[in-house]
N, CA, C and O atoms as CSV, one atom per row, in Angstrom:
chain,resi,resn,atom,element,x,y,z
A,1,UNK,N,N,-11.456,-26.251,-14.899
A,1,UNK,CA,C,-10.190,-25.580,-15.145
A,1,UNK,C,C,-10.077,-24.359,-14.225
A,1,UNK,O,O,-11.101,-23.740,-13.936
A,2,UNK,N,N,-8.975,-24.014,-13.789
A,2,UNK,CA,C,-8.617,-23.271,-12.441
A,2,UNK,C,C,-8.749,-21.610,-13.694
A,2,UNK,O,O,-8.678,-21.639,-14.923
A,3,UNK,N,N,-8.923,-20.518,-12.905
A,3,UNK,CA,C,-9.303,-19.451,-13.556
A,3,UNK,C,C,-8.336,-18.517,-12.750
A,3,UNK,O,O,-7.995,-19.053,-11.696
A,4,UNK,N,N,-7.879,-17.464,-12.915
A,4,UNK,CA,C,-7.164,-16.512,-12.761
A,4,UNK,C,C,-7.669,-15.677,-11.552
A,4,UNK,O,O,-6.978,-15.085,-10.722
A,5,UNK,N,N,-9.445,-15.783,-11.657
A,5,UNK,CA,C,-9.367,-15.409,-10.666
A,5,UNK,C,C,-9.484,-16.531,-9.091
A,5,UNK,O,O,-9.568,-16.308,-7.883
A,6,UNK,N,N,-9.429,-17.734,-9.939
A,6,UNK,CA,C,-9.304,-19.165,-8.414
A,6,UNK,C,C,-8.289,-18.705,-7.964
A,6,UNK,O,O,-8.465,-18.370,-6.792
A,7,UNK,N,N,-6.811,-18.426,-8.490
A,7,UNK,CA,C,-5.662,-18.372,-8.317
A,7,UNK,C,C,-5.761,-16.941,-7.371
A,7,UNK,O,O,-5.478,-17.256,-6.215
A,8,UNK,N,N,-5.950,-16.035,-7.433
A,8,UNK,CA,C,-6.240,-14.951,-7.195
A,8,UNK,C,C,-6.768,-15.131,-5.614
A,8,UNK,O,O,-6.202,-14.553,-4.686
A,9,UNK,N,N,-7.862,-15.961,-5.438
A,9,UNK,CA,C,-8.202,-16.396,-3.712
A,9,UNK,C,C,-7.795,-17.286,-3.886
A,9,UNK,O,O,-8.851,-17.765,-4.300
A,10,UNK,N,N,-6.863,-18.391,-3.995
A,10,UNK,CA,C,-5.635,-19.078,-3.617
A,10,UNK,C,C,-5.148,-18.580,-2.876
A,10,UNK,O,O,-5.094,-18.859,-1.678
A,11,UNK,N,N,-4.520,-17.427,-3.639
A,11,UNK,CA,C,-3.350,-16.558,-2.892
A,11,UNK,C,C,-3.891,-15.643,-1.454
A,11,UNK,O,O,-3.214,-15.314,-0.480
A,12,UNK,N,N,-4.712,-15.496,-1.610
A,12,UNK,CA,C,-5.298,-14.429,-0.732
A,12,UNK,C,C,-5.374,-15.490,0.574
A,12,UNK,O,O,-5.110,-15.180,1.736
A,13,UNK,N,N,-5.717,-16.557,0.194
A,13,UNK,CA,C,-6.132,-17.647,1.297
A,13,UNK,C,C,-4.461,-17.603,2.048
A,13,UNK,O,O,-4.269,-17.573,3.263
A,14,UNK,N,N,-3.535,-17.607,1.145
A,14,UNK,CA,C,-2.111,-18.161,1.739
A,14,UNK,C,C,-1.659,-16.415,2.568
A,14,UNK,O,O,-0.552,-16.369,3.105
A,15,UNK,N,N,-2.203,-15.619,2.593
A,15,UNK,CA,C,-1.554,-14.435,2.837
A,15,UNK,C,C,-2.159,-14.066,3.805
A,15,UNK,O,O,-1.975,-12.849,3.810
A,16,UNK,N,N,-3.104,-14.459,5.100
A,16,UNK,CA,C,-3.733,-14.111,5.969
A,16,UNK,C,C,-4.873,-13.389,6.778
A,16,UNK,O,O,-5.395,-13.412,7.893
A,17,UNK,N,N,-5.011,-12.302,4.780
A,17,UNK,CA,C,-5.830,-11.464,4.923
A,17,UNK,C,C,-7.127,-12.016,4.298
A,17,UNK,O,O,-7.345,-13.017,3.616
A,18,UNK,N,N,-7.959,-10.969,4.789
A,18,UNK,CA,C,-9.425,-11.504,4.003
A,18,UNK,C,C,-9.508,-10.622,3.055
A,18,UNK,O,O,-8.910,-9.563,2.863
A,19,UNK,N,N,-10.626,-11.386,2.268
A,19,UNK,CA,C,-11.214,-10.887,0.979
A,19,UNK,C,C,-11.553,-9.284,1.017
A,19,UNK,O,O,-11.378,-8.802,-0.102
A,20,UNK,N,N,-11.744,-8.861,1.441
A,20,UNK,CA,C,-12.560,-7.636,1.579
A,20,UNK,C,C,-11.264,-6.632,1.742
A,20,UNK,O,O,-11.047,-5.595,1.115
A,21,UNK,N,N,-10.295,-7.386,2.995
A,21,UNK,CA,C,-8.775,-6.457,2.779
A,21,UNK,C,C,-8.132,-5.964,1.442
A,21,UNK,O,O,-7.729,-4.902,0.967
A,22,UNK,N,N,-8.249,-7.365,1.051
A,22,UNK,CA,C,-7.453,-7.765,-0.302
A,22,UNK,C,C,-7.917,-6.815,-1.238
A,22,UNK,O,O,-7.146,-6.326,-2.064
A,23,UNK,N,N,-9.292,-6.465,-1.168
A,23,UNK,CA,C,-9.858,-5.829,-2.213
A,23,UNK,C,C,-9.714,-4.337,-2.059
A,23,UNK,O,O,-9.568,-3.690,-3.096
A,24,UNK,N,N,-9.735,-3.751,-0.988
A,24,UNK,CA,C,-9.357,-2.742,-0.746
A,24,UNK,C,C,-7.962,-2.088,-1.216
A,24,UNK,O,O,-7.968,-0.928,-1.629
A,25,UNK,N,N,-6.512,-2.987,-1.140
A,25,UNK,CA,C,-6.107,-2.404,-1.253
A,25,UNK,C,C,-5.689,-2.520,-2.547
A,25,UNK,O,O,-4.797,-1.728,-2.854
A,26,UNK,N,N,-6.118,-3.378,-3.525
A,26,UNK,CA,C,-6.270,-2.687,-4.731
A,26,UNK,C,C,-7.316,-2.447,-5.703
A,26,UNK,O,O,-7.521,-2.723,-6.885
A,27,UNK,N,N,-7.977,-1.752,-4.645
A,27,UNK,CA,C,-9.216,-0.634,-4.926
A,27,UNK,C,C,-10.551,-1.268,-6.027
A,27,UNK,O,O,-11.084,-0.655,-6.953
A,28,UNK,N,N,-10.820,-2.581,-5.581
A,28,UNK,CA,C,-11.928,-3.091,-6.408
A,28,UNK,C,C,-12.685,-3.150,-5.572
A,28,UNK,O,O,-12.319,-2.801,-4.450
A,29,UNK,N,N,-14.126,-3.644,-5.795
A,29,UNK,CA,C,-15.232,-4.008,-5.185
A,29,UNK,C,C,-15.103,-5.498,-4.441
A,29,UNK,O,O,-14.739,-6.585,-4.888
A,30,UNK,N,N,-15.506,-5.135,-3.268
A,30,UNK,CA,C,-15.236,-6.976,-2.409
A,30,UNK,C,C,-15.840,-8.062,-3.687
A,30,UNK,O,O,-15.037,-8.699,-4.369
A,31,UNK,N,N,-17.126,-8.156,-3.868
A,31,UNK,CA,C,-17.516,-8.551,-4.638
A,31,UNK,C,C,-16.736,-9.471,-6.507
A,31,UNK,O,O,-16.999,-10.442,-7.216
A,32,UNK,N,N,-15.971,-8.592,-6.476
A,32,UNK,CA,C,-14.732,-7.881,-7.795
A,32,UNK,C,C,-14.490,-9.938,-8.144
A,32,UNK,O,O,-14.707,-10.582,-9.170
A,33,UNK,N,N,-14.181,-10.204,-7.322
A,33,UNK,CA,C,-14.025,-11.733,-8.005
A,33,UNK,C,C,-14.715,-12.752,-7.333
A,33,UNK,O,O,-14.070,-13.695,-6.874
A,34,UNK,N,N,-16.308,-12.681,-7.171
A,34,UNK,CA,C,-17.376,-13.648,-7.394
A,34,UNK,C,C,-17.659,-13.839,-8.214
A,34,UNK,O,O,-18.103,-14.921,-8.598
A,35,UNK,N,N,-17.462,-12.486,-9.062
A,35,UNK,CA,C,-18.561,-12.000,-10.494
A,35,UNK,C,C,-18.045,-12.586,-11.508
A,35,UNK,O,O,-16.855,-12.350,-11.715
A,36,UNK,N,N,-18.755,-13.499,-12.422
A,36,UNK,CA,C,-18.256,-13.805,-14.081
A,36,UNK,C,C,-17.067,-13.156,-14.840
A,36,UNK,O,O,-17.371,-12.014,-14.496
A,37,UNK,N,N,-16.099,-12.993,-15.499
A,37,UNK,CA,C,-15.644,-12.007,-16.320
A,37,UNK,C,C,-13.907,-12.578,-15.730
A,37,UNK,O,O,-13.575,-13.224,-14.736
A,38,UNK,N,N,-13.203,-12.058,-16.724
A,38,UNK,CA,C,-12.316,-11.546,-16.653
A,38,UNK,C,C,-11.632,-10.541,-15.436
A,38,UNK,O,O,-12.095,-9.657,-14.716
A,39,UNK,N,N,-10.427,-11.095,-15.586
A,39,UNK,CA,C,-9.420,-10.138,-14.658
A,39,UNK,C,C,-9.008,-9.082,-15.327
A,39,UNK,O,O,-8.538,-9.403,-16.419
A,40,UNK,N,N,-8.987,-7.412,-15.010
A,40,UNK,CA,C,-8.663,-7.131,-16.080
A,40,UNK,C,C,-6.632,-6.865,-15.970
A,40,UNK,O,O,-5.942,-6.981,-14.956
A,41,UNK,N,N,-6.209,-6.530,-17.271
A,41,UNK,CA,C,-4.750,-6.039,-16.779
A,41,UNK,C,C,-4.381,-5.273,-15.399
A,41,UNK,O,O,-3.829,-5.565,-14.338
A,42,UNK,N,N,-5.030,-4.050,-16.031
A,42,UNK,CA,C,-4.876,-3.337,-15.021
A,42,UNK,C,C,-5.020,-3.630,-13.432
A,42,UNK,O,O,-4.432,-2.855,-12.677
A,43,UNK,N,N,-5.769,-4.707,-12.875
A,43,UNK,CA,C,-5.729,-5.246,-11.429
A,43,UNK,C,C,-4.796,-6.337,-11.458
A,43,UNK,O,O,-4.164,-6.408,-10.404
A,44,UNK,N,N,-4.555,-7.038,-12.139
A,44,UNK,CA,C,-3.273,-7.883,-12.526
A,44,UNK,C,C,-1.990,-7.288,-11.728
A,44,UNK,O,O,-1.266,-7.723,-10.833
A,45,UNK,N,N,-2.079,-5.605,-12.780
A,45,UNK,CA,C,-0.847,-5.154,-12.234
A,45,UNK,C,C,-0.396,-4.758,-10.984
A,45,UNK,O,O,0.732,-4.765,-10.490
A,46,UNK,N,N,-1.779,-4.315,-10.442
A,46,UNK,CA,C,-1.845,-3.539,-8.937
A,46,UNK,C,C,-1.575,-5.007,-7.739
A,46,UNK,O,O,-0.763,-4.963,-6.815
A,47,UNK,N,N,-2.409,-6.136,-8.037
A,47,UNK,CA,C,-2.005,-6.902,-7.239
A,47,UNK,C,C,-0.436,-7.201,-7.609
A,47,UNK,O,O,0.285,-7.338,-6.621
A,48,UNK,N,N,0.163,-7.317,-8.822
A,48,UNK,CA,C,1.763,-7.936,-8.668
A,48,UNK,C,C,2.313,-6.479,-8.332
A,48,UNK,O,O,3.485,-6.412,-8.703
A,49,UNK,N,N,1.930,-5.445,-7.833
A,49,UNK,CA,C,2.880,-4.041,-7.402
A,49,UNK,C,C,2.791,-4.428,-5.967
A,49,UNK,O,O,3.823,-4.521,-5.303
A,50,UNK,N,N,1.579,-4.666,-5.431
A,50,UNK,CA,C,0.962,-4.929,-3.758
A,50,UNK,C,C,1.859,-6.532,-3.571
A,50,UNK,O,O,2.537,-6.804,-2.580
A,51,UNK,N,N,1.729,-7.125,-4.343
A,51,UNK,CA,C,2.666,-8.635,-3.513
A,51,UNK,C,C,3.645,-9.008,-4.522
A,51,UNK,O,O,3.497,-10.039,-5.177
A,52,UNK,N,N,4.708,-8.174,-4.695
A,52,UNK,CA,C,5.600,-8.510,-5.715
A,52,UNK,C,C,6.353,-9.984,-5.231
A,52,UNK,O,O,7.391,-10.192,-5.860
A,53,UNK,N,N,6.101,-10.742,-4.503
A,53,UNK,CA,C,6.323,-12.089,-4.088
A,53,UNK,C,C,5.481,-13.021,-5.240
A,53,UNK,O,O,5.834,-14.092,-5.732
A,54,UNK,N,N,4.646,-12.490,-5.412
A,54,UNK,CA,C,3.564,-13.483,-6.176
A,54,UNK,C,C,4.241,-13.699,-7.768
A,54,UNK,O,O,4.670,-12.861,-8.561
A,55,UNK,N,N,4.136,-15.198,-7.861
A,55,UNK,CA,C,4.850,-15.577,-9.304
A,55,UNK,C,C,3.689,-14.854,-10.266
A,55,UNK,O,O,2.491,-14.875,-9.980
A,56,UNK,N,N,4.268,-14.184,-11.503
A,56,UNK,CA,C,3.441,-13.394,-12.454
A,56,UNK,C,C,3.355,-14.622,-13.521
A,56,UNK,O,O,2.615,-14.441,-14.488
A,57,UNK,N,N,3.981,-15.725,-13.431
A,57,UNK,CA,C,3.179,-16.927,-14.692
A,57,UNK,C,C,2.555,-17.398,-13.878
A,57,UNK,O,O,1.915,-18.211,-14.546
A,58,UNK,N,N,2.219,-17.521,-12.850
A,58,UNK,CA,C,1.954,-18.519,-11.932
A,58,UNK,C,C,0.150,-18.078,-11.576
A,58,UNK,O,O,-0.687,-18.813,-11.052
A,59,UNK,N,N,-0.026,-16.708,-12.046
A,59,UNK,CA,C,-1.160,-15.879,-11.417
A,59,UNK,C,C,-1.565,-16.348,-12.737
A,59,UNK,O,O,-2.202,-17.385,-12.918
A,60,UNK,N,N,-1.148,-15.494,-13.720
A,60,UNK,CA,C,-1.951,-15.907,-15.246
A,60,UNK,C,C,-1.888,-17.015,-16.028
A,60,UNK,O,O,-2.708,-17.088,-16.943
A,61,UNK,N,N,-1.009,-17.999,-15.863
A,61,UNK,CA,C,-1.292,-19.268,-16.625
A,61,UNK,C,C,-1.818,-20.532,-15.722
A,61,UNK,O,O,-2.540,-21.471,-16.055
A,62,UNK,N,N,-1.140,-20.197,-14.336
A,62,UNK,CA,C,-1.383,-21.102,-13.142
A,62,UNK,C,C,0.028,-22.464,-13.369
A,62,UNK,O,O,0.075,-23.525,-12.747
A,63,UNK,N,N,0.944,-22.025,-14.337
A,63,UNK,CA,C,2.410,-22.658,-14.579
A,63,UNK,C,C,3.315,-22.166,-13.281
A,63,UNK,O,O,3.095,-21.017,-12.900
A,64,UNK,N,N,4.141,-22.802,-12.691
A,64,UNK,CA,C,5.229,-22.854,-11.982
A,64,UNK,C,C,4.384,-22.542,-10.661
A,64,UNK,O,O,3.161,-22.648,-10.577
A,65,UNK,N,N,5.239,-22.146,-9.661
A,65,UNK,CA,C,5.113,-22.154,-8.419
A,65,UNK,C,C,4.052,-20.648,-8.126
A,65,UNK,O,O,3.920,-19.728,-8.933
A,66,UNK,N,N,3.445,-20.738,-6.864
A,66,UNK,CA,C,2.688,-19.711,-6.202
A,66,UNK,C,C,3.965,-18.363,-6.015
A,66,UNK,O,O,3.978,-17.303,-6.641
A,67,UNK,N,N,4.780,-18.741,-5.152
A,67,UNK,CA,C,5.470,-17.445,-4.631
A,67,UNK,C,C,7.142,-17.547,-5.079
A,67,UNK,O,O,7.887,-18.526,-5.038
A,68,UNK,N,N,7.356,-16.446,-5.424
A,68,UNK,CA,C,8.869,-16.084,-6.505
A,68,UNK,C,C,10.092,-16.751,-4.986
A,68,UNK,O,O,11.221,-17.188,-5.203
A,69,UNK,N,N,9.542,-16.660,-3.776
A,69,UNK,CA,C,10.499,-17.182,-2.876
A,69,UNK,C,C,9.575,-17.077,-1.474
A,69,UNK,O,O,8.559,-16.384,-1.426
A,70,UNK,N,N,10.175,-18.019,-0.125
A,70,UNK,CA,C,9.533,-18.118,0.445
A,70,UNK,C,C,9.147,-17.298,1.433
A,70,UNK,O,O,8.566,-17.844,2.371
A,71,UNK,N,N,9.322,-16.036,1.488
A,71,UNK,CA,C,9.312,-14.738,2.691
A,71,UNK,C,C,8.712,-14.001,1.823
A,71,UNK,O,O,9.201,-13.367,0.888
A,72,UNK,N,N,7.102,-14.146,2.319
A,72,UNK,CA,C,6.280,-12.941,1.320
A,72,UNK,C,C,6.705,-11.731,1.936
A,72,UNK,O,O,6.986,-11.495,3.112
A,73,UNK,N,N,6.699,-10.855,0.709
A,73,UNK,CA,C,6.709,-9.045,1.069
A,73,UNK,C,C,5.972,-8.699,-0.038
A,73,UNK,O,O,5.867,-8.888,-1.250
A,74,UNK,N,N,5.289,-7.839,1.336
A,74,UNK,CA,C,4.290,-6.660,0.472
A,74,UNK,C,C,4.740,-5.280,0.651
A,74,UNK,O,O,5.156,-4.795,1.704
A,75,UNK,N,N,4.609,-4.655,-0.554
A,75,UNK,CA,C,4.893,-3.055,-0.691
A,75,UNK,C,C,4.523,-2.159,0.663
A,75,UNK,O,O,4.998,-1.047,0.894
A,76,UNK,N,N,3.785,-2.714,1.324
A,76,UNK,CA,C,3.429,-2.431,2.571
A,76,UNK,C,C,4.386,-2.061,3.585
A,76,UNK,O,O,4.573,-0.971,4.125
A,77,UNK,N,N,5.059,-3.377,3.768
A,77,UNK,CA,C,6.359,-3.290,4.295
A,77,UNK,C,C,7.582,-1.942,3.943
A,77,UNK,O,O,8.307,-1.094,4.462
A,78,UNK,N,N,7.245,-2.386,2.988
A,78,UNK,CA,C,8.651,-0.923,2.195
A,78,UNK,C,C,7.791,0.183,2.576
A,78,UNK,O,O,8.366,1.138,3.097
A,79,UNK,N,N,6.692,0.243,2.445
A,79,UNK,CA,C,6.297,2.092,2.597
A,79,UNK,C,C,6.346,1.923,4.674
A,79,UNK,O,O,6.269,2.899,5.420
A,80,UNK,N,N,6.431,1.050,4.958
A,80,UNK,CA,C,6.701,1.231,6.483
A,80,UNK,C,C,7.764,1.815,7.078
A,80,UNK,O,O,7.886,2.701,7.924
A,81,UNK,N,N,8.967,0.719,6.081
A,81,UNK,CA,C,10.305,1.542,6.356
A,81,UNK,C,C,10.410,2.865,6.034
A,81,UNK,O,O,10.888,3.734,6.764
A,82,UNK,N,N,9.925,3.029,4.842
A,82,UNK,CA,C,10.089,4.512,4.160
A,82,UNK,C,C,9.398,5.313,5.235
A,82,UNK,O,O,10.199,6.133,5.684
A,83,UNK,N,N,8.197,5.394,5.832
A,83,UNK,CA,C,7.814,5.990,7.001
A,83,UNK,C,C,8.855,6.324,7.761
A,83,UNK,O,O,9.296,7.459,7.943
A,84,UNK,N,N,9.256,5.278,8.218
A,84,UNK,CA,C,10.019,5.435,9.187
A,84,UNK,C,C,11.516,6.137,9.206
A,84,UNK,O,O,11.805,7.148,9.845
A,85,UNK,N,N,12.243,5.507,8.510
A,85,UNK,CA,C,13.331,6.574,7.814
A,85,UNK,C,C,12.842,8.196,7.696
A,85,UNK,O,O,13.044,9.099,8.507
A,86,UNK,N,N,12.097,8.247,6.343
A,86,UNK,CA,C,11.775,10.205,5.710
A,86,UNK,C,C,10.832,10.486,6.587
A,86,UNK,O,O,10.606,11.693,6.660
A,87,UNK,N,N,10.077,9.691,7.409
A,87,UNK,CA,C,8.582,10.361,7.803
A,87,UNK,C,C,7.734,10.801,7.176
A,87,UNK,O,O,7.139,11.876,7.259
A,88,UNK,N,N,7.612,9.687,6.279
A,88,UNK,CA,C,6.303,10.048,4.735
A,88,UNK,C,C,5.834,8.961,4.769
A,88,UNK,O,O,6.483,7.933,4.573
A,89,UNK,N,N,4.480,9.021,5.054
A,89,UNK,CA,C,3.025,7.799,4.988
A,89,UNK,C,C,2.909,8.194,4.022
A,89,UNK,O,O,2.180,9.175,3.872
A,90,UNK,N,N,3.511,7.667,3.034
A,90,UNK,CA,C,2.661,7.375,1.581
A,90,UNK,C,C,1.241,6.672,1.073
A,90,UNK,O,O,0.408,6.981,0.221
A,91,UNK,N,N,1.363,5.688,1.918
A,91,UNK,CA,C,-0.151,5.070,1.693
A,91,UNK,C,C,-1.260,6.309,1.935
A,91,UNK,O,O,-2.100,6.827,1.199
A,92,UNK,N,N,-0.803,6.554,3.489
A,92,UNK,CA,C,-2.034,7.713,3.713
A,92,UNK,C,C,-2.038,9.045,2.713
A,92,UNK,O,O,-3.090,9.681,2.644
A,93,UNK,N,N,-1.121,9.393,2.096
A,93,UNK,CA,C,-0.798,9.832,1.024
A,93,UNK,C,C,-2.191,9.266,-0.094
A,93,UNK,O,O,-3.207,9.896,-0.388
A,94,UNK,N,N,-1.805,7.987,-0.502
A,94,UNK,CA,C,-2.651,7.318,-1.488
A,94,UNK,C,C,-3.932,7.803,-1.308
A,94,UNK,O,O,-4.661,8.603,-1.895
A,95,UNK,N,N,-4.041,6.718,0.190
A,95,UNK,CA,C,-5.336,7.325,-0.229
A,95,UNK,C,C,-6.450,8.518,0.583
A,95,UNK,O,O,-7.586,8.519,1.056
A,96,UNK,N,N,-5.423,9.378,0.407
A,96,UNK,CA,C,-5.715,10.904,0.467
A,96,UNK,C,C,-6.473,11.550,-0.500
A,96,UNK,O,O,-7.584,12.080,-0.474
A,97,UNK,N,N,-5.021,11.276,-1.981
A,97,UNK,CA,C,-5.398,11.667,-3.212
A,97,UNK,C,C,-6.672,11.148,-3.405
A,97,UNK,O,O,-7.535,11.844,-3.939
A,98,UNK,N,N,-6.936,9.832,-2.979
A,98,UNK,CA,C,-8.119,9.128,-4.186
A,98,UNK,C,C,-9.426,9.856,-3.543
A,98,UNK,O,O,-10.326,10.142,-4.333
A,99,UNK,N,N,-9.614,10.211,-2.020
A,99,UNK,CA,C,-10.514,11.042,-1.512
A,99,UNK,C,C,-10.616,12.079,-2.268
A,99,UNK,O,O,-11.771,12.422,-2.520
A,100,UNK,N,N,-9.668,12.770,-2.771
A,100,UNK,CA,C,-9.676,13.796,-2.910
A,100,UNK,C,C,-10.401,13.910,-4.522
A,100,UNK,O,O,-11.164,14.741,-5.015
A,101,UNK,N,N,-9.618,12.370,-5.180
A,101,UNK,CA,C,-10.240,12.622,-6.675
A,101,UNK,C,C,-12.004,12.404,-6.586
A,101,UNK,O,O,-12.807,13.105,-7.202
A,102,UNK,N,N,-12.346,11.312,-5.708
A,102,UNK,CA,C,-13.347,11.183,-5.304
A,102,UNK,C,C,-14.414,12.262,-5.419
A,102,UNK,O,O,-15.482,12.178,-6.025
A,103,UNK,N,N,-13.812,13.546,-4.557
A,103,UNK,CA,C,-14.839,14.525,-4.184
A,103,UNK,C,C,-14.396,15.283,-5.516
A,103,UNK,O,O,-15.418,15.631,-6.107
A,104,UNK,N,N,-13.515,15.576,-6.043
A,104,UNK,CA,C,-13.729,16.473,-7.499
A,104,UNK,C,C,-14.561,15.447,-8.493
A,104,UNK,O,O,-14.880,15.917,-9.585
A,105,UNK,N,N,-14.893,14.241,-8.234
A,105,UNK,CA,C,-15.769,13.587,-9.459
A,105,UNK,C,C,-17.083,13.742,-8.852
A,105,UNK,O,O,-18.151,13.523,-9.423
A,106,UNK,N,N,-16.933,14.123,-7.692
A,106,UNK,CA,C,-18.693,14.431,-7.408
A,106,UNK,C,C,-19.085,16.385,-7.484
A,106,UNK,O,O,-20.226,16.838,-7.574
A,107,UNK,N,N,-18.193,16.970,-7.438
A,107,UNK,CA,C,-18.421,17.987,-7.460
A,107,UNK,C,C,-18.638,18.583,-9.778
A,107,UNK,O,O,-19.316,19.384,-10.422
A,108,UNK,N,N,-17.587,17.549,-10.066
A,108,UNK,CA,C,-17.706,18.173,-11.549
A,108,UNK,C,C,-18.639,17.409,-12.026
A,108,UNK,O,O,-18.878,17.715,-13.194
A,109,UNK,N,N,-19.539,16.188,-11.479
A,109,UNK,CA,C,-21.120,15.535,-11.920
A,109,UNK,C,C,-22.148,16.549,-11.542
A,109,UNK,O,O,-23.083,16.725,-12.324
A,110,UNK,N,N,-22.049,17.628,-9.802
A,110,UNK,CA,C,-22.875,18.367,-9.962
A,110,UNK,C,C,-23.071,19.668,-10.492
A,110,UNK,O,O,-24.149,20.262,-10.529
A,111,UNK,N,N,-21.902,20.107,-10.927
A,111,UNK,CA,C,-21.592,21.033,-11.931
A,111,UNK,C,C,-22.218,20.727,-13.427
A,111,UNK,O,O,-22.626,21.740,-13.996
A,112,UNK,N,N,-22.348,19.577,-14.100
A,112,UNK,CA,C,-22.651,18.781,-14.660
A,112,UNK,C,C,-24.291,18.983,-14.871
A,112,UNK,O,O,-25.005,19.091,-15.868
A,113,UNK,N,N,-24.478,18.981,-13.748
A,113,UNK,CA,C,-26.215,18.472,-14.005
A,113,UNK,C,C,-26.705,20.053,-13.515
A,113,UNK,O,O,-27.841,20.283,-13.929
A,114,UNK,N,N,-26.094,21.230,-12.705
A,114,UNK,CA,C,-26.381,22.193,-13.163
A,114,UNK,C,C,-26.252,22.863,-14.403
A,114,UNK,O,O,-27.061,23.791,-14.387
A,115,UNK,N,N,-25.490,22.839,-15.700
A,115,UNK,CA,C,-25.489,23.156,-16.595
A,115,UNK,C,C,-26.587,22.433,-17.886
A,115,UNK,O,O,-27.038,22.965,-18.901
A,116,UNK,N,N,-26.753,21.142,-17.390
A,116,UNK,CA,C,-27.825,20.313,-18.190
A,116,UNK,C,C,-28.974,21.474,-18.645
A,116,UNK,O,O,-29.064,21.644,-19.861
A,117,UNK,N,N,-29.970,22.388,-17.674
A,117,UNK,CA,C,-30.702,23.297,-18.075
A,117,UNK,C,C,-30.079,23.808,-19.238
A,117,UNK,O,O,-30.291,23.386,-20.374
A,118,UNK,N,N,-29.332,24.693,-18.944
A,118,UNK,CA,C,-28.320,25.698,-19.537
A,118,UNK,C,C,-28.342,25.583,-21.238
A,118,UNK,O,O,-28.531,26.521,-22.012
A,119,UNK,N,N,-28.102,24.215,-21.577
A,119,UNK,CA,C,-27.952,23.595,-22.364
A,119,UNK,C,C,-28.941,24.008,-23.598
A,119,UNK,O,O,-30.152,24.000,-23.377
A,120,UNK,N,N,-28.425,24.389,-24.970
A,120,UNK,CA,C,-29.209,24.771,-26.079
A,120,UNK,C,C,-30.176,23.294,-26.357
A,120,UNK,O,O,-30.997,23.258,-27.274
């Protein structure tokens, strides 16, 4: 029986990019669907925000067709135009922030483990 995440590199197969792209840009581990388990919602959602082309029964039940119509677009595209129009890279935007949350989750772990002494 086909699994959510078969469907999942189905799609990836039909879209040109590789695995490792794919995973990047919605921020899982390449790895993220070799592994046993469940898809969770939450990457569900990020991939149907990243390829709003992609049929949403079609990902989770594997009912009706692969793509909502035949000219894939990815959000990609739109933040290109939007570049181009306002002159706002949003992506680089993206993932700016996530650098950024990045280094405050390593700075408040070593804050963290300096206070561990401290500790009654």
């Amino acid at each position: 029986m086909e699994t959510v995440k078969d469907r999942i590199i189905q799609f990836i197969g039909t879209q040109g990019i590789s695995n490792r792209k794919f995973c990047i840009e919605i921020s899982v581990s390449h790895t993220y669907f070799s592994v046993k388990g469940a898809v969770s919602s939450d990457i569900l959602v990020k991939i149907l925000t990243m390829y709003p082309n992609i049929n949403a029964d079609w990902l989770v039940t594997g009912r009706g067709k692969m793509l909502l119509n035949n000219e894939p677009e990815k959000v990609e595209n739109v933040l290109n135009e939007e570049r181009e129009i306002y002159g706002i890279d949003y992506k680089q935007k993206y993932f700016s922030c996530i650098e950024r949350s990045n280094e405050l989750l390593e700075e408040n772990y070593r804050l963290t483990q300096k206070l561990q002494p401290i500790k009654p």
